[in-house]
C-alpha positions as CSV (number, residue, x, y, z in Angstrom):
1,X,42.4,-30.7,-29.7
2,X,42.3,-30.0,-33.5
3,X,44.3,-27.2,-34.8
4,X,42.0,-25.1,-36.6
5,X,42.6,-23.7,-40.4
6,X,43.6,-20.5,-40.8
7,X,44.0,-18.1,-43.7
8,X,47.1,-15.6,-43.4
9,X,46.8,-11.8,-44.4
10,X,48.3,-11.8,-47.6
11,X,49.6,-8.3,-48.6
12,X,51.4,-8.0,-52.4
13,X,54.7,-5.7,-51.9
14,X,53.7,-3.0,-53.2
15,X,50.4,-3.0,-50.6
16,X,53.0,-3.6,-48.2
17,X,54.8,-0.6,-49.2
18,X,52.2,1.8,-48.9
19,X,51.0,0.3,-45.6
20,X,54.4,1.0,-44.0
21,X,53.5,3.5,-41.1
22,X,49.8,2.8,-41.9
23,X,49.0,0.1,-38.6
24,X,46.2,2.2,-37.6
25,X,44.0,3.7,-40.2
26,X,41.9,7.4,-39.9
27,X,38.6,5.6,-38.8
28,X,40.8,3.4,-35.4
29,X,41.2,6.4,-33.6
30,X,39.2,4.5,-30.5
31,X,41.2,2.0,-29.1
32,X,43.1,1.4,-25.7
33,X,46.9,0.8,-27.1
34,X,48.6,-0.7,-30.4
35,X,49.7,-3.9,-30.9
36,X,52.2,-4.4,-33.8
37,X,52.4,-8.0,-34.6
38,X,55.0,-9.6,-37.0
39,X,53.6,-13.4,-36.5
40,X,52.1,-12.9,-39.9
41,X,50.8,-16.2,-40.1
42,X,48.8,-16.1,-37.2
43,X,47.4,-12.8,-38.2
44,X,43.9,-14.6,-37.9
45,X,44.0,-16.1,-34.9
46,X,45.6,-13.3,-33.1
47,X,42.8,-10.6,-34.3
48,X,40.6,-13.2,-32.6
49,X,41.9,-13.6,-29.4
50,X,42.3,-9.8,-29.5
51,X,38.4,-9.6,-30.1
52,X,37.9,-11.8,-27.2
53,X,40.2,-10.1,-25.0
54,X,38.0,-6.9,-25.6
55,X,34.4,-8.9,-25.2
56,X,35.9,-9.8,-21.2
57,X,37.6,-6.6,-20.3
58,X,36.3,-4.1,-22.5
59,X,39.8,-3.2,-23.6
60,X,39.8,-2.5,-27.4
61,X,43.6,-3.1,-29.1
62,X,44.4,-2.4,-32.5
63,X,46.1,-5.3,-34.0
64,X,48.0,-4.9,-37.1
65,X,49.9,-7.7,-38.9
66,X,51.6,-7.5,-42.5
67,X,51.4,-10.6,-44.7
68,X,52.7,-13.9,-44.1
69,X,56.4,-14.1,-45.0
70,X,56.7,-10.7,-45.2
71,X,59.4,-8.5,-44.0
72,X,57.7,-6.6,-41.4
73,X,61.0,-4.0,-40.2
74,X,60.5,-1.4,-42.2
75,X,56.2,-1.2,-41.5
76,X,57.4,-1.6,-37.8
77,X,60.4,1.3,-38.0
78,X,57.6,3.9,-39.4
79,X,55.1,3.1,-36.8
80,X,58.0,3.6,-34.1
81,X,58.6,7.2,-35.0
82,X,54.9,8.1,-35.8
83,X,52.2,9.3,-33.5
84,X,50.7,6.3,-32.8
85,X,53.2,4.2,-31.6
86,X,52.6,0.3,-30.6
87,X,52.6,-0.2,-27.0
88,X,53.4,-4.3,-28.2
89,X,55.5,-4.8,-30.8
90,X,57.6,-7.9,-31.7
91,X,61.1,-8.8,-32.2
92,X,62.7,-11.8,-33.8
93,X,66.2,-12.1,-31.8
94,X,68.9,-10.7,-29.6
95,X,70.1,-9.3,-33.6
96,X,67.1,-7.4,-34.4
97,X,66.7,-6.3,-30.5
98,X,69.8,-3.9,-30.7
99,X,68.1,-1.5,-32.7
100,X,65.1,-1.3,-31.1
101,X,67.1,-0.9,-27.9
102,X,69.4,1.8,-28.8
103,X,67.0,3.4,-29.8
104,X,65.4,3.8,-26.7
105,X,61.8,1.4,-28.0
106,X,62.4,-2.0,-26.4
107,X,61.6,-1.9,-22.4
108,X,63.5,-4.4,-20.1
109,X,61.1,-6.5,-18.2
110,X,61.8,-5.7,-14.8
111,X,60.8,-2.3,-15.5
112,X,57.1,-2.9,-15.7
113,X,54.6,-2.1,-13.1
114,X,51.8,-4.8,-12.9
115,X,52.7,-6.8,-10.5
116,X,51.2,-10.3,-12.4
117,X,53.2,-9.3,-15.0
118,X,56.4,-8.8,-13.0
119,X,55.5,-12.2,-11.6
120,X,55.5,-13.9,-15.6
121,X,58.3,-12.2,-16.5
122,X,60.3,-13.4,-13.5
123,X,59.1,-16.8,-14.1
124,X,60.6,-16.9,-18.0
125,X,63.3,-19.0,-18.2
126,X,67.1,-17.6,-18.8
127,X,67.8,-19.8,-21.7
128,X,64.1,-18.1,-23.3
129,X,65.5,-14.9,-22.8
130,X,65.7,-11.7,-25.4
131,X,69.0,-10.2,-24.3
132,X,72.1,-9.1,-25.5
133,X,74.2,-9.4,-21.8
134,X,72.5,-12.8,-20.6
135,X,71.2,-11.1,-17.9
136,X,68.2,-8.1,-18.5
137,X,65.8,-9.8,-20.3
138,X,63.4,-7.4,-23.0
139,X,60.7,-10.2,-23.9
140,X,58.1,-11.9,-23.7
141,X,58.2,-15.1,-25.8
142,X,55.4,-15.6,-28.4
143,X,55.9,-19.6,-28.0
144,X,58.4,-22.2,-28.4
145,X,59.0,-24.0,-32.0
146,X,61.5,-27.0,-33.1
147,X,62.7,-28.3,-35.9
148,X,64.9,-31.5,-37.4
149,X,64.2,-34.2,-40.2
150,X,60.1,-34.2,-40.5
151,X,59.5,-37.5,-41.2
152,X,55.9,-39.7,-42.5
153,X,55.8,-42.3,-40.3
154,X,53.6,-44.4,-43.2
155,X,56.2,-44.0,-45.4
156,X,58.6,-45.8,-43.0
157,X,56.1,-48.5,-42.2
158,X,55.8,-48.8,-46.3
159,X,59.7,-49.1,-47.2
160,X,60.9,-51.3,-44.0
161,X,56.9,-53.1,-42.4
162,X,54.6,-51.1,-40.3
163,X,55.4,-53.4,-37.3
164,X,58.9,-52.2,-37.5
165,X,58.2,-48.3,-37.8
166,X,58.5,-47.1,-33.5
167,X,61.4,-49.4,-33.6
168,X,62.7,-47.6,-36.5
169,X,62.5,-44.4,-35.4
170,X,63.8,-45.1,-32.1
171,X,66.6,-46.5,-33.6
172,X,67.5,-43.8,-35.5
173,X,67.3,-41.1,-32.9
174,X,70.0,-42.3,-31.1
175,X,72.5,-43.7,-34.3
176,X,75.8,-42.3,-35.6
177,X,76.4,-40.1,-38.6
178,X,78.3,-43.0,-40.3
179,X,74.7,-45.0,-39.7
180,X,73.0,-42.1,-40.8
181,X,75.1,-41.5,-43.8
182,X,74.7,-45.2,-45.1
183,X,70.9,-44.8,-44.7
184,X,70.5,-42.2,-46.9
185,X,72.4,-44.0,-49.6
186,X,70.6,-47.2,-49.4
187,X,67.2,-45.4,-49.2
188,X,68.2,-43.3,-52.5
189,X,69.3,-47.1,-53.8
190,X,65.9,-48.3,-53.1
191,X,64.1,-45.4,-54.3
192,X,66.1,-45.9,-57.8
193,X,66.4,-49.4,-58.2
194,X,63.8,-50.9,-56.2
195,X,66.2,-52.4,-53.9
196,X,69.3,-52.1,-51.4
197,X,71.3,-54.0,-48.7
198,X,69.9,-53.7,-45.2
199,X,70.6,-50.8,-42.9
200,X,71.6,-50.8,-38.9
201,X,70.5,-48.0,-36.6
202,X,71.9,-48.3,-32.9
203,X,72.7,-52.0,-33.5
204,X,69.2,-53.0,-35.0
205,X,68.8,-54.3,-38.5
206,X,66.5,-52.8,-40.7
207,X,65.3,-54.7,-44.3
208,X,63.9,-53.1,-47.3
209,X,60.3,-54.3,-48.3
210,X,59.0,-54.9,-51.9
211,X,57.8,-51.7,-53.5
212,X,54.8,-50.7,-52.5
213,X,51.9,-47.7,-53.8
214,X,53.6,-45.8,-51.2
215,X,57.2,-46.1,-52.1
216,X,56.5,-46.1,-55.5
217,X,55.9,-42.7,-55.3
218,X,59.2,-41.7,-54.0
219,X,61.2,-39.5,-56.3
220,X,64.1,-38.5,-53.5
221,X,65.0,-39.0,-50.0
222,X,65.0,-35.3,-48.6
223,X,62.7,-33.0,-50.0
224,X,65.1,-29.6,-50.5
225,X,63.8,-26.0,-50.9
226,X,66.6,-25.7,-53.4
227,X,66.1,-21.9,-54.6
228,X,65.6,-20.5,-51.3
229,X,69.2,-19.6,-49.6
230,X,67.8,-19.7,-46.0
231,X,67.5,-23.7,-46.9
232,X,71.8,-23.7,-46.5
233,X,72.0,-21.1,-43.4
234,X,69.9,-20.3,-40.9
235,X,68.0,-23.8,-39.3
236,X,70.4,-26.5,-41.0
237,X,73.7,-24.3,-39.8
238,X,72.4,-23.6,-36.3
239,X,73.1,-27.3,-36.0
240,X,76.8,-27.2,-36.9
241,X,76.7,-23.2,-34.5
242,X,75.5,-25.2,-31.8
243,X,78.7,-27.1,-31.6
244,X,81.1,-24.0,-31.5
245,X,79.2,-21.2,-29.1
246,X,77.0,-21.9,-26.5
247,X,74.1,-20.0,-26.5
248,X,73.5,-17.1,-29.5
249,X,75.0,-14.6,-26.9
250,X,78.2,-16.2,-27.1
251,X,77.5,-16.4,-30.8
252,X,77.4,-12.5,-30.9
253,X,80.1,-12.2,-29.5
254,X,82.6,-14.8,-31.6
255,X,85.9,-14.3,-32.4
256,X,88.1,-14.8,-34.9
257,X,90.2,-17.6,-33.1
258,X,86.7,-19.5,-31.8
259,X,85.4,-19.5,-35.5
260,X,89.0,-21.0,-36.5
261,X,88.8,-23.6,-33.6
262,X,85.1,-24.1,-35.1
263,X,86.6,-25.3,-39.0
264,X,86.1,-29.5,-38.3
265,X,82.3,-28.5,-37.5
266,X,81.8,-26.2,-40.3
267,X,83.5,-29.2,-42.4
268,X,81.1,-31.0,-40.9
269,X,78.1,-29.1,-41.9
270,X,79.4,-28.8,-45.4
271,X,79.7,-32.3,-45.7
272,X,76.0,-33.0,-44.8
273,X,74.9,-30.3,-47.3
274,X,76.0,-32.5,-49.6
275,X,74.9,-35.3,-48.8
276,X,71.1,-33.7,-48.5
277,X,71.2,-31.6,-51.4
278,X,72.7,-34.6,-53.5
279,X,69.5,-36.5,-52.5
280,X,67.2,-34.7,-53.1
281,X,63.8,-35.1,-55.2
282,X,65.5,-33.3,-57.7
283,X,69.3,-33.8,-59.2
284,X,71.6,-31.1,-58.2
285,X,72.3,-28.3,-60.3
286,X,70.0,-25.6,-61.9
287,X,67.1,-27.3,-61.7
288,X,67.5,-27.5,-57.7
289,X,67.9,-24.1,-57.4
290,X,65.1,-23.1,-60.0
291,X,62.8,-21.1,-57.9
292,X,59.6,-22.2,-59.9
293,X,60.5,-25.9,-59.2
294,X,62.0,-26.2,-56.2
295,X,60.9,-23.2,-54.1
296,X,59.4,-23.2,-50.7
297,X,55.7,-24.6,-51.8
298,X,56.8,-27.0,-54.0
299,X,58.7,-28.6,-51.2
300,X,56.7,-28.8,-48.9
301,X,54.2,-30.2,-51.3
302,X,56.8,-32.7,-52.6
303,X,56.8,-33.9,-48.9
304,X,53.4,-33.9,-48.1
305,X,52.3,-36.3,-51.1
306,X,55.0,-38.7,-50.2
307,X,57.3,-37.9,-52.5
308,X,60.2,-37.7,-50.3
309,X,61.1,-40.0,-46.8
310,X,61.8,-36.3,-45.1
311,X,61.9,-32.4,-45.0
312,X,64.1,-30.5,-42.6
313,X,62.1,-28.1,-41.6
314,X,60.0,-27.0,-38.2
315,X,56.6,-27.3,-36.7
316,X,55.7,-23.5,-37.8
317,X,55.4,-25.4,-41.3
318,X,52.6,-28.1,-40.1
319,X,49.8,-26.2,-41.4
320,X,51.8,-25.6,-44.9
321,X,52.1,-29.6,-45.3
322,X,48.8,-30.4,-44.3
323,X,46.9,-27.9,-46.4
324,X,48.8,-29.8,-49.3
325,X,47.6,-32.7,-48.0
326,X,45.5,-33.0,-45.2
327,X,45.8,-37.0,-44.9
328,X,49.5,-36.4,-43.3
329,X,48.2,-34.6,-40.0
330,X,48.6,-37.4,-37.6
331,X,51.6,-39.3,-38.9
332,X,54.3,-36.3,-38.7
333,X,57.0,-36.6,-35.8
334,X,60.7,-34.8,-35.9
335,X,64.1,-36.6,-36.0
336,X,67.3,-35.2,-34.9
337,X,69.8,-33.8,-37.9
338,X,73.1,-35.7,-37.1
339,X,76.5,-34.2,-37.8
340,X,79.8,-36.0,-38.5
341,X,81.7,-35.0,-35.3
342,X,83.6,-36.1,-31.9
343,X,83.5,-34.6,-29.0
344,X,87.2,-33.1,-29.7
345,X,85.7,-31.2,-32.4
346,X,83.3,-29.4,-30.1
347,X,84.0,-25.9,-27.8
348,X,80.5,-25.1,-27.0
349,X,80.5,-27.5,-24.0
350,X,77.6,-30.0,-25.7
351,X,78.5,-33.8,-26.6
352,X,78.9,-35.3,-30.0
353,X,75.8,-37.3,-28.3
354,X,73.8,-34.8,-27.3
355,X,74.0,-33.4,-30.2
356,X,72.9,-35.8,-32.8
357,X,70.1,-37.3,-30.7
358,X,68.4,-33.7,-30.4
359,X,66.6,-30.9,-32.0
360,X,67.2,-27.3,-31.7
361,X,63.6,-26.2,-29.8
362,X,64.1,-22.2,-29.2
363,X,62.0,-18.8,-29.0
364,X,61.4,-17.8,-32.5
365,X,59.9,-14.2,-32.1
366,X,59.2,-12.2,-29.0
367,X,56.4,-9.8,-27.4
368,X,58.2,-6.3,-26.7
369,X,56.8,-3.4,-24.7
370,X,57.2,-0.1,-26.2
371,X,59.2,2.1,-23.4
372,X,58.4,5.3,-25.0
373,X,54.7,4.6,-24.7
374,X,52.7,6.4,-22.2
375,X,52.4,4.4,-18.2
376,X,48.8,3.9,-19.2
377,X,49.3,1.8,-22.6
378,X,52.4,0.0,-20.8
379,X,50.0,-1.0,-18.3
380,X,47.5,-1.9,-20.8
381,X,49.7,-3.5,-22.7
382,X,51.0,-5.9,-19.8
383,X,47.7,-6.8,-18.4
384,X,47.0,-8.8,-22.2
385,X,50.5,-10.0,-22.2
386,X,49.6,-12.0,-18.7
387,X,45.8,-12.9,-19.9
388,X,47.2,-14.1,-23.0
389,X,49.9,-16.3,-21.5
390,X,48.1,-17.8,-18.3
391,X,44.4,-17.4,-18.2
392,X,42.8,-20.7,-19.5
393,X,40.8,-18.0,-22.8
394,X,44.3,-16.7,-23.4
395,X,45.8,-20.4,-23.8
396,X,43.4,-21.7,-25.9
397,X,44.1,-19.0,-28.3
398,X,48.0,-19.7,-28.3
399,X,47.5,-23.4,-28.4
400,X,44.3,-24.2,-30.7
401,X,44.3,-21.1,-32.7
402,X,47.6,-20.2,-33.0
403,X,48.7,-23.8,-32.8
404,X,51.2,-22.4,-30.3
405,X,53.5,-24.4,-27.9
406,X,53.2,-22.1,-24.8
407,X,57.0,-21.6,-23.5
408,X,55.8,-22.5,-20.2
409,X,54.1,-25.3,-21.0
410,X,54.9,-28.3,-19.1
411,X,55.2,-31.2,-21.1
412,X,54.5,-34.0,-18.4
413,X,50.4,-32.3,-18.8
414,X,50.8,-30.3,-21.8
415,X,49.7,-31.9,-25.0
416,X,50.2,-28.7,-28.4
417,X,47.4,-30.6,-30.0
418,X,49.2,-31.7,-33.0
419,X,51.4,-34.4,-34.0
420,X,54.7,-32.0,-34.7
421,X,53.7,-30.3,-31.6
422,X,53.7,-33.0,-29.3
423,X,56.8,-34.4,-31.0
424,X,58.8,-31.3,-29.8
425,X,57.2,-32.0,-26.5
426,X,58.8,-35.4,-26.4
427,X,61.9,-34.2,-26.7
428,X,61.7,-31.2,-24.4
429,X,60.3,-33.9,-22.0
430,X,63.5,-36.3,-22.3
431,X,65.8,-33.3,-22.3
432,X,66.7,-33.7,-25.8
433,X,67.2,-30.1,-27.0
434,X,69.5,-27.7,-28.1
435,X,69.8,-24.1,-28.6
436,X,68.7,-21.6,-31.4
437,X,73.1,-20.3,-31.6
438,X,72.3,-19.2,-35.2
439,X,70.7,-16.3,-34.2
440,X,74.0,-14.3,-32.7
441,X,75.6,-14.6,-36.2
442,X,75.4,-10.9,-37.6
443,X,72.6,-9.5,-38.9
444,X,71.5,-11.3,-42.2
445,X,74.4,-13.4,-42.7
446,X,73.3,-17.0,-42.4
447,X,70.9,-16.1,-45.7
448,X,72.4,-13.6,-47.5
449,X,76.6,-14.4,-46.8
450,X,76.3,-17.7,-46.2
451,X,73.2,-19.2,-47.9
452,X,74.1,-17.0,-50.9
453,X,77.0,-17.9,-51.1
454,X,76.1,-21.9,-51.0
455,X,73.8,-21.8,-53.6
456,X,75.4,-20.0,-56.2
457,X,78.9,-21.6,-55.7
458,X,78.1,-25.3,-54.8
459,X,74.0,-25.9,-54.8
460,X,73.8,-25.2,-58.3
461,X,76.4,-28.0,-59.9
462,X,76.0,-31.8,-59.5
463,X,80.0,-32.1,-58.8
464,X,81.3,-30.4,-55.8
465,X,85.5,-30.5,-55.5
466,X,87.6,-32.0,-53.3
467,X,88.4,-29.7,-51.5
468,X,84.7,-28.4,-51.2
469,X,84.3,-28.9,-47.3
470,X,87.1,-27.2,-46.1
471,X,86.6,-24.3,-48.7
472,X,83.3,-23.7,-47.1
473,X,85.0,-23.9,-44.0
474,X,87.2,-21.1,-44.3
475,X,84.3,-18.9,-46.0
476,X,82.6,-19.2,-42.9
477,X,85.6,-18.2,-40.7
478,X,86.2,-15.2,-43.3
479,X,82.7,-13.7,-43.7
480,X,81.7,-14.6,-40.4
481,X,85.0,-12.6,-39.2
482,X,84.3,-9.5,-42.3
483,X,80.5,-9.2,-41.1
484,X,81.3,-9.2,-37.3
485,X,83.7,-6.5,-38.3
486,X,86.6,-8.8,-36.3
């Protein structure tokens, strides 16, 4: 299967202000129940498997979906309290579900009446779940994504010989920090000086070839969104929030003594930050951080034409890289972010091991039903929750058009299609995954405390001091603690 192109709804803000309450227009009066969908970049692909859902059951849903990258709350809040209410509506995280539960919107699962749907909803894993207790589950998950180091395979056959490049990555799935750490170096080495000493992964030694067309092109060894603040919080400290709580319920509910018994890992984290952000493809400082340099696109393209080994970033970004450069598609695979820790430094329960030889893979967004809805709707609305997620139409939608992993696909017979899907399908396979944590921190705080607070204190000079990684420590224990009202 090819994933198919797809162009996102693109909305300026002030459209997207005026649209707020606006999901169904004067002339969609006709339709069977509302579907409110916050996936903005599959705003495409969804309208069509909406389209085709109508064509074979003759129901007709409303879809509405604000732009890609767009924060969707405040659209989906007015729609909430208006007259036409979504009977499907979506929700981010057990965070963003506490609203939409108090306030009476978000329907547990085993409340619904169709008894296929009962059966899928019984059949979602606990770990998938959208809860705040562990127990009553409120969602339905849209898919499965993952994330680590994205990394060109080409470009590793080009700096160390193609016949070396499965060994290579093998290798460095399962090798240390300290291994990890050195390899970095001597790549930045070579990408500067057009040589460096050999590396060792897991015991196997790895020499530098003569530059190359591809390695010539090299300008840094991690390509690094540098002027967006999600870059330093959210995905790369989920890594480090793995290692304290267990799951993002235990997250929610942190205290102030965990998040102190947490202070080698946040070290830990700090110190990689500055290792990746000091290897970048550009130097650290202002020009980092410069949004019209180093934002989002321009790092992503920056990776795509092979001017960095890797990008940390997930599979929800394939179509983002190879729009920029479509020769990449087929060479992508993930590798695990590594942190500088023992098992002594742990309380979650996970390894030193386990952690640094696997990637987070998680439920990014979920489908909720809309409790104050009327039975009818409900009904309706579970009906294309079940044809979406089992009926072979439904798939091919989530998997070709969406380029979704399905989170009940099984990975022995399930292939996403794509090279960054079927990476993540590796891992799930070998039981290499951990958990999405980050998202029991409070409400906004991994980009707007913590991110915030990374790039305009440390991100933005070339120098960090001495005393850098346990500063950033403490921060975290502080404004973790202030936010969490502890």
């Amino acid at each position: 299967m090819k994933m198919k192109k797809f162009a996102a709804m693109m909305l300026a803000g002030v459209l997207a202000t005026t649209t707020m309450g606006m999901g169904v227009s004067a002339s969609d009066d006709d339709y069977d129940f509302y579907f409110f969908n916050i996936k903005g970049e599959d705003a495409d692909a969804m309208q069509a498997a909406v389209d085709a859902y109508k064509e074979e059951t003759g129901v007709t849903i409303k879809l509405f979906t604000l732009g890609s990258g767009t924060d969707s709350s405040e659209a989906l809040r007015a729609d909430l309290q208006s007259d036409h209410m979504p009977a499907i509506f979506g929700v981010q995280d057990a965070q963003k579900l506490v609203e939409y539960q108090e306030g009476g919107y978000a329907m547990p699962l085993s409340d619904a009446t169709n008894e296929e749907f009962k059966a899928l909803a019984d059949a979602i894993p606990e770990n998938f779940y959208l809860t705040r207790d562990g127990e009553t589950n409120y969602g339905v998950p849209l898919n499965i994504e993952g994330y680590g180091y994205i990394v060109d395979t080409r470009v590793i056959g080009a700096m160390f010989g193609e016949d070396n490049t499965d060994a290579f990555i093998e290798a460095y799935k399962t090798a240390s920090y300290a291994e990890f750490e050195a390899m970095i170096n001597a790549m930045q080495q070579y990408i500067t000086d057009g040589t460096a000493d050999d590396i060792t992964l897991s015991g196997s030694t790895f020499s530098f070839a003569e530059k190359n067309d591809i390695t010539s092109k090299l300008k840094g060894v991690i390509a690094v969104a540098g002027s967006e603040k999600w870059t330093y919080g959210d995905h790369l400290v989920n890594v480090a929030v793995d290692g304290v709580f267990s799951d993002s319920v235990a997250a929610a509910e942190a205290t102030t003594e965990q998040l102190e018994a947490g202070k080698p890992v946040w070290e830990a984290y700090a110190k990689l930050l500055d290792l990746l952000t000091s290897h970048a493809q550009t130097e650290r400082g202002p020009e980092l951080i410069n949004q019209t340099t180093n934002g989002y696109d321009q790092a992503v393209a920056s990776f795509a034409n092979g001017e960095t080994v890797f990008i940390k970033q997930g599979n929800w970004c394939y179509t983002n890289i190879t729009n920029a450069n479509a020769d990449i598609a087929d060479y992508m695979t993930f590798l695990p972010i590594k942190l500088d820790v023992t098992d002594e430094d742990l309380t979650s329960g996970i390894t030193a091991e386990q952690m640094n030889t696997s990637i987070p893979v998680f439920v990014p967004q979920y489908y909720c039903i809309n409790a104050k809805c009327s039975d009818e709707e409900k009904e309706a609305a579970e009906k294309f929750l079940v044809w979406l997620n089992t009926s072979e139409t439904g798939l091919k939608y989530v998997i070709e058009e969406c380029a979704f992993i399905p989170y009940n696909a099984d990975p022995d017979v399930t292939s996403a299609g794509y090279s960054l899907g079927d990476s993540i399908l590796s891992y799930v396979k070998e039981g290499k995954t951990i958990t999405n944590a980050y998202a029991g921190m409070p409400a906004s705080y991994a980009t707007y405390t913590l991110g915030a607070h990374l790039l305009e204190n440390y991100v933005n000079t070339a120098e960090w001091p001495e005393t850098a990684y346990s500063d950033i420590a403490d921060f975290i224990v502080s404004s973790w603690s202030e936010a969490a009202g502890l």
